[in-house]
Residue, then its C-alpha position, 0 to 999 in steps of 0.5 A: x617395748x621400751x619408751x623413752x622419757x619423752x615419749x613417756x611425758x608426751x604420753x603423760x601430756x596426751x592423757x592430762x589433756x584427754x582428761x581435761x576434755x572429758x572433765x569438761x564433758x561431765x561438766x557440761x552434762x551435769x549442766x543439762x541434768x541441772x536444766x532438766x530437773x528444773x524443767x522436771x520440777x516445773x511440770x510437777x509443780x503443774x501437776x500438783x496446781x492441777x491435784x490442788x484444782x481437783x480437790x476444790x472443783x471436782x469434789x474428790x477430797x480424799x482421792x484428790x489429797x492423796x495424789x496431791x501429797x504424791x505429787x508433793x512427795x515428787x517436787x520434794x525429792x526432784x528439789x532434793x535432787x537438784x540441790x545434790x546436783x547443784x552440789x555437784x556443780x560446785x565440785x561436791x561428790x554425789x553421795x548414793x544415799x540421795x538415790x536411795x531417797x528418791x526411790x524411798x519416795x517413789x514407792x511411798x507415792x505408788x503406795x499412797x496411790x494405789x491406795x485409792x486405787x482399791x488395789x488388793x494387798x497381795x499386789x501391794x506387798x511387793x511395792x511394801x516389801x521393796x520399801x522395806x528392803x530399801x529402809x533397810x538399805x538407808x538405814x545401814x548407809x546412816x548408821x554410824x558404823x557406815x562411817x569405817x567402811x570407805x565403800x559407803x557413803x557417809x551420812x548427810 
């Protein structure tokens, strides 16, 4: 099938516009993601005033505490999120290493967790280990030789 130059710059102008719609698209989901995680961040911050209450009315400090900087460990990394998608919003790329935080942080708050919890070693290892890999996991995208490979993500 041969085209000729028209066809070719119609074809052209066919996908310019295509991409613009859909660059638009993204544009408007990022908007509900940013919505979204505000919405997020206001319900943790009732969860943390309602693990803050539990420490002073119920009398439970060392549990209490715990699910409290669990909750803490979630509004930090759910403002780290929003602050990359804000970023985001005003064109920067989305970088992997904030994804490798957010679990970071969800397993360090299962961990603190599950430690008050009275849950045996064994079924622990596994959340101990998944940390372990996903440090090592970090710790690689941070190091500066990171920087050479294209594949990874540079360092904040």
């Amino acid at each position: 099938m041969n085209f000729n130059k028209n066809q070719l710059e119609e074809s052209h102008q066919f996908e310019m516009i295509i991409a613009k719609y859909i660059n638009h698209f993204i544009r408007a989901l990022h908007v509900l993601f940013s919505i979204a995680l505000m919405i997020t961040v206001i319900l943790t911050l009732v969860i943390f005033a309602t693990d803050i209450y539990n420490i002073f009315f119920n009398g439970n400090l060392a549990t209490g505490t715990i699910h409290a900087l669990g909750s803490l460990l979630v509004l930090w990394t759910l403002s780290e999120l929003l602050h990359s998608e804000v970023r985001s919003l005003m064109g920067e790329r989305i970088q992997v290493s904030i994804f490798i935080e957010v679990a970071i942080a969800a397993f360090v708050r299962k961990l603190l967790v599950i430690s008050t919890e009275g849950v045996p070693l064994m079924d622990a290892s596994v959340y101990l280990v998944s940390l372990l890999v996903l440090g090592i996991v970090y710790w690689i995208l941070h190091t500066p030789n990171s920087m050479k490979n294209p594949l990874k993500t540079p360092a904040n």
